[in-house]
FIPA-247657 format. One line per field, with one value per residue (C-alpha): residue number from 1; residue in one letter; x, y, z negated. Coordinates in pm, whole numbers. Layout:
# residues N
seq [NUM;...]
type [A;...]
c1 [X;...]
c2 [Y;...]
c3 [Z;...]
# end
This chain:
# residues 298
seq [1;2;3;4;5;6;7;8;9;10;11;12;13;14;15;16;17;18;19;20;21;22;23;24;25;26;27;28;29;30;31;32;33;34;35;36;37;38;39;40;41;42;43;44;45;46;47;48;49;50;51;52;53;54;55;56;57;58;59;60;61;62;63;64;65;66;67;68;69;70;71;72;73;74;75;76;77;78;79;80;81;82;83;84;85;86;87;88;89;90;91;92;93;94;95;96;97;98;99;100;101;102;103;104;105;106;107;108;109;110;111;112;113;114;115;116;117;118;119;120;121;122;123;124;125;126;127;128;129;130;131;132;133;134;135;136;137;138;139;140;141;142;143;144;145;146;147;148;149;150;151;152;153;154;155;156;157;158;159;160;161;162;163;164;165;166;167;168;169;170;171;172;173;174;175;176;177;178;179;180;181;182;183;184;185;186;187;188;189;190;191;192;193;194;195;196;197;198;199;200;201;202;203;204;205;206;207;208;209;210;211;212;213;214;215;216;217;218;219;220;221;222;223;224;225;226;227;228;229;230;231;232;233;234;235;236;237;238;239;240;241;242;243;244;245;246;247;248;249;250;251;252;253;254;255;256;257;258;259;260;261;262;263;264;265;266;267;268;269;270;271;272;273;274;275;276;277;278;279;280;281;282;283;284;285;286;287;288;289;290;291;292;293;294;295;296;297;298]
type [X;X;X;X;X;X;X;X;X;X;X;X;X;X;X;X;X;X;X;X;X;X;X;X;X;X;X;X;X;X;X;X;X;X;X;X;X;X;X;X;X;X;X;X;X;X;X;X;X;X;X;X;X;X;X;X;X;X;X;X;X;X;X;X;X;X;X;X;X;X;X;X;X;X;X;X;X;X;X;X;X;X;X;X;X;X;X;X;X;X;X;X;X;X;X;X;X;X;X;X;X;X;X;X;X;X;X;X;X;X;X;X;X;X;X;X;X;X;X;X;X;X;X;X;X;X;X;X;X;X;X;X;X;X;X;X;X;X;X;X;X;X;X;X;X;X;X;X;X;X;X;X;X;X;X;X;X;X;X;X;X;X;X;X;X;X;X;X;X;X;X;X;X;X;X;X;X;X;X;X;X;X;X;X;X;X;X;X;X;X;X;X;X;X;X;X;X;X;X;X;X;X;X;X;X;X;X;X;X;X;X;X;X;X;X;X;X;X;X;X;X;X;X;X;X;X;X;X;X;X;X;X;X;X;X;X;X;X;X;X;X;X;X;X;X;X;X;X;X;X;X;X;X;X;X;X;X;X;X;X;X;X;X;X;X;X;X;X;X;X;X;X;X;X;X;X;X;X;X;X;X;X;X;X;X;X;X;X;X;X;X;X;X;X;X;X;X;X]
c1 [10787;10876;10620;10649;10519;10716;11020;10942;10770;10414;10388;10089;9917;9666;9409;9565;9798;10118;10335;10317;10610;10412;10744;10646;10709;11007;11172;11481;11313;10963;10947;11208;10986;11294;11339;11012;10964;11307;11153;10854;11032;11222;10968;10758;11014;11047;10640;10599;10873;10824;10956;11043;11241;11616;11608;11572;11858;11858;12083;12200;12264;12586;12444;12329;12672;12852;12551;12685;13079;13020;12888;13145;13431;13258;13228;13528;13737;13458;13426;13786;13783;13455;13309;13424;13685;13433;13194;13571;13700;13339;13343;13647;13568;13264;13469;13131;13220;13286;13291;12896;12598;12607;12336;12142;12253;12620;12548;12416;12655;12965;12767;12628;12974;13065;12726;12459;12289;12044;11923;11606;11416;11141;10929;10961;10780;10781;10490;10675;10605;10704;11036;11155;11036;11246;11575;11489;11563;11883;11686;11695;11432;11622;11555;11707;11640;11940;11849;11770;12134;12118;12236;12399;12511;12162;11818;11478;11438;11666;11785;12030;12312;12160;12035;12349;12617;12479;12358;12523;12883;12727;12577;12865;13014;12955;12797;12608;12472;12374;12250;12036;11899;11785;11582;11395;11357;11200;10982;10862;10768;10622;10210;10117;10172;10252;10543;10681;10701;10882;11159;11160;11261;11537;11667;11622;11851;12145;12139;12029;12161;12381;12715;13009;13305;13621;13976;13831;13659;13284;13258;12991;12829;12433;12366;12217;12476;12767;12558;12519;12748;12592;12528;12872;12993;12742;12643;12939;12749;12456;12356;12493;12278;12394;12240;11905;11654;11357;11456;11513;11178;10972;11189;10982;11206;11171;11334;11361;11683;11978;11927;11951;11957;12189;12255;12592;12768;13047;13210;13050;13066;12792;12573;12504;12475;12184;12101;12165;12007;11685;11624;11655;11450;11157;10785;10417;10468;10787;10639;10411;10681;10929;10688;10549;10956;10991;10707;10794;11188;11032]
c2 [12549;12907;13159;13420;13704;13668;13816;14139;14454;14494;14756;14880;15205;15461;15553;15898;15748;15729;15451;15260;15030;14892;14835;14589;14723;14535;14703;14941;15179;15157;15465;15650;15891;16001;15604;15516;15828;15725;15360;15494;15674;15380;15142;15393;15413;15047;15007;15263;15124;15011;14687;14826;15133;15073;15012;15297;15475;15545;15826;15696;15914;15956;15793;15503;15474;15499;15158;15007;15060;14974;14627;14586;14644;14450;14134;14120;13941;13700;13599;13533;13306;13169;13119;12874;12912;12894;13205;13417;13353;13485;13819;13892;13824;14049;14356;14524;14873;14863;15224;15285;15117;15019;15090;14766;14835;14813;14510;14329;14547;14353;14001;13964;13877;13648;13425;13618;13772;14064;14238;14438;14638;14516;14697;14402;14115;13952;13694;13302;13177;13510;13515;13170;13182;13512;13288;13032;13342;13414;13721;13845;14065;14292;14551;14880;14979;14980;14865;15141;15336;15239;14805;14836;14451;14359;14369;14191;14154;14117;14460;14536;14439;14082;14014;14198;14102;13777;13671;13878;13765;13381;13455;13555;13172;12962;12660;12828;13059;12693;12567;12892;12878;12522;12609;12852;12642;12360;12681;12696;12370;12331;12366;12313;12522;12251;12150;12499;12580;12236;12394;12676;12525;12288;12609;12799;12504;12532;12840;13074;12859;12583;12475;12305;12077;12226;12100;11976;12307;12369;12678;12851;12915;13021;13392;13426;13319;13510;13856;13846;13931;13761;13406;13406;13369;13105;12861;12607;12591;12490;12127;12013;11707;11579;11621;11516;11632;11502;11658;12030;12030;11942;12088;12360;12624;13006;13289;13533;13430;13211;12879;12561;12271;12297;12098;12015;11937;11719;11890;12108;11801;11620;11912;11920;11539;11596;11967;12018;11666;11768;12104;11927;11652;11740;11750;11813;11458;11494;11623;11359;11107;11257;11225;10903;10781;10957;10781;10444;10486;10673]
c3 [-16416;-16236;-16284;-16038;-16166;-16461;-16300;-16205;-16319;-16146;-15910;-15798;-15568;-15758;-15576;-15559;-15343;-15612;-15667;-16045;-16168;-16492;-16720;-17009;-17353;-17408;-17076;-17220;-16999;-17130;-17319;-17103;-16885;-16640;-16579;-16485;-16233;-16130;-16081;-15943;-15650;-15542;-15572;-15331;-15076;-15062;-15096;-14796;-14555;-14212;-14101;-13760;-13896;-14078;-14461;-14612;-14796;-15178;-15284;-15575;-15869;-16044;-16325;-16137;-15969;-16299;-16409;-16092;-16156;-16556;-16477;-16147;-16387;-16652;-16454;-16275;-16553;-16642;-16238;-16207;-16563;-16467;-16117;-15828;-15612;-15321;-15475;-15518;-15230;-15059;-15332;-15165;-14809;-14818;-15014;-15181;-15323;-15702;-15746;-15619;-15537;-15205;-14961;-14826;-14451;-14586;-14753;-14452;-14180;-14457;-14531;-14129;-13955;-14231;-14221;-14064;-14300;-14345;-14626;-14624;-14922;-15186;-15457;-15688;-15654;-15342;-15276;-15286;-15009;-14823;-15019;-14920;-14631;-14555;-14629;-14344;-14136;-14320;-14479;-14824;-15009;-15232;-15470;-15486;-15813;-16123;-16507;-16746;-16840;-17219;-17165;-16861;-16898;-16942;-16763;-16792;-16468;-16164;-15999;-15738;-15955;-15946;-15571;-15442;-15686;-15764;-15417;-15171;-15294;-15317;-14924;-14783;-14879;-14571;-14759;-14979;-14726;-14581;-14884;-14912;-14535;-14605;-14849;-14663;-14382;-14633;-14738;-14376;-14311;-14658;-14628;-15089;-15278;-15549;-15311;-15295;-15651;-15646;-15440;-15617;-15918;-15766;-15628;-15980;-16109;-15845;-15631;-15879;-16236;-16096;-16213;-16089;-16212;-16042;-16128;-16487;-16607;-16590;-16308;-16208;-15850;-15897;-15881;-16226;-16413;-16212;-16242;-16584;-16850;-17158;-16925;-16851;-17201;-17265;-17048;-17109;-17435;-17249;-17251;-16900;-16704;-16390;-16043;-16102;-15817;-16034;-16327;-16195;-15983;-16326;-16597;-16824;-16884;-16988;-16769;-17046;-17232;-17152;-16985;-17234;-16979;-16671;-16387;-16285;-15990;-15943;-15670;-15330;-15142;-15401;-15387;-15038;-15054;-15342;-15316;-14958;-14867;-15102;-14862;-14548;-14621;-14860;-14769;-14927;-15058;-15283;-15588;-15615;-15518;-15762;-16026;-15981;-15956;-16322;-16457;-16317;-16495;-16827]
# end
């Protein structure tokens, strides 16, 4: 089941008024003092922003922009070999700079005339129910911060790389800017919190992990896989299940290394029919139904 607070470094305010990003001691940046003051500033900006003012702007360093043009460069070839037609054809609609990190009012000033999009800043950890909800309103949370210098192909936890790489370039499709919208409307109307961590997971397995058959290769369309360099070159390894609604909203699984179970779709068209379908139509009874359906066939 998805633990939230597993994904992102705590961050917390000292009573002296200063902003903490508690890195766990497996972070590459754990014992790198410049990184966490570095993490520390842009987790304070984000921390202290107002709603009512425009994002905030990061100046990036050249270091950071060199992070961002390693992994751009990086994952070009394995997007082209590996994603769907219908994430590629999106990447190149919305144009992002590969050269520097872009600034979150350029992402959503690119992304908002394609599907209507905005993108506004987060510490870290942003509460569940706020999160999903946010995506009803065709809003994304997003952090600002980069991965520590030394693995620039890998990070712990997602980063700027992921929700803007990963999800901005999925957003900017038309359907799976739909797909995403309908789960955040579901989030809305949602009241348990049982029944939310239920969607959560369903949208763990196809919006952030989900695969596709396209012209009789495996592709790829969910964010995690298509920002990450090392999931790329493994997940048609991956034991691959079918569509199974039941299945992804119960499914243990463990957000700190690659995924062993994925869910595959047969084509767009059958994942709005089962995904799609799923976010329109679920309630506070579905887990319970879902379950009682698995027992009743186990």
């Amino acid at each position: 089941m998805f633990e939230e607070g597993q994904l992102y470094s705590p961050v917390t305010r000292q009573a002296d008024g200063q902003v903490e990003v508690h890195l766990g001691e497996n972070h590459p940046g754990f014992k790198d003092e410049h990184y966490r003051a570095r993490r520390n500033e842009i987790a304070a900006v984000a921390t202290d922003w107002d709603p009512r003012e425009p994002v905030p702007h990061i100046d990036y360093t050249d270091e950071e922009n060199r992070i961002w043009a390693t992994v751009c460069t990086e994952l070009a070839p394995k997007h082209e070999h590996y994603a769907h037609s219908e994430y590629l054809a999106a990447k190149q609609a919305l144009g992002l700079p590969t050269d520097h990190v872009p600034q979150l009012e350029q992402v959503t000033a690119s992304i908002k005339p394609l599907t209507g999009w905005t993108y506004i800043t987060a510490p870290g950890l942003v509460e569940l129910r706020e999160f999903y909800s946010s995506l009803g309103d065709k809003v994304f949370h997003s952090t600002q911060y980069l991965r520590h210098p030394s693995e620039p192909l890998y990070t712990p936890e997602p980063d700027i790389i992921h929700e803007v790489i990963g999800h901005a370039n999925q957003l900017a499709s038309p359907r799976f800017s739909t797909l995403t919208a309908a789960a955040g409307r579901a989030a809305q109307r949602l009241q348990t919190e049982d029944a939310l961590k239920f969607l959560a997971d369903v949208f763990w397995f196809s919006l952030e992990f989900g695969v596709i058959h396209e012209d009789g290769l495996l592709k790829a369309y969910g964010a995690g896989i298509l920002s990450s360099y090392g999931e790329m070159d493994e997940f048609r390894q991956m034991e691959i299940r079918p569509l199974d609604i039941g299945q992804m909203g119960t499914l243990n699984y463990d957000i700190t290394s690659y995924q062993p179970i994925l869910f595959a779709a047969d084509s767009l068209d059958q994942l709005d029919d089962v995904v799609g379908v799923f976010f329109e139509t679920c309630d506070d009874e579905t887990p319970d139904r879902v379950r009682r359906e698995l027992h009743l066939t186990s």
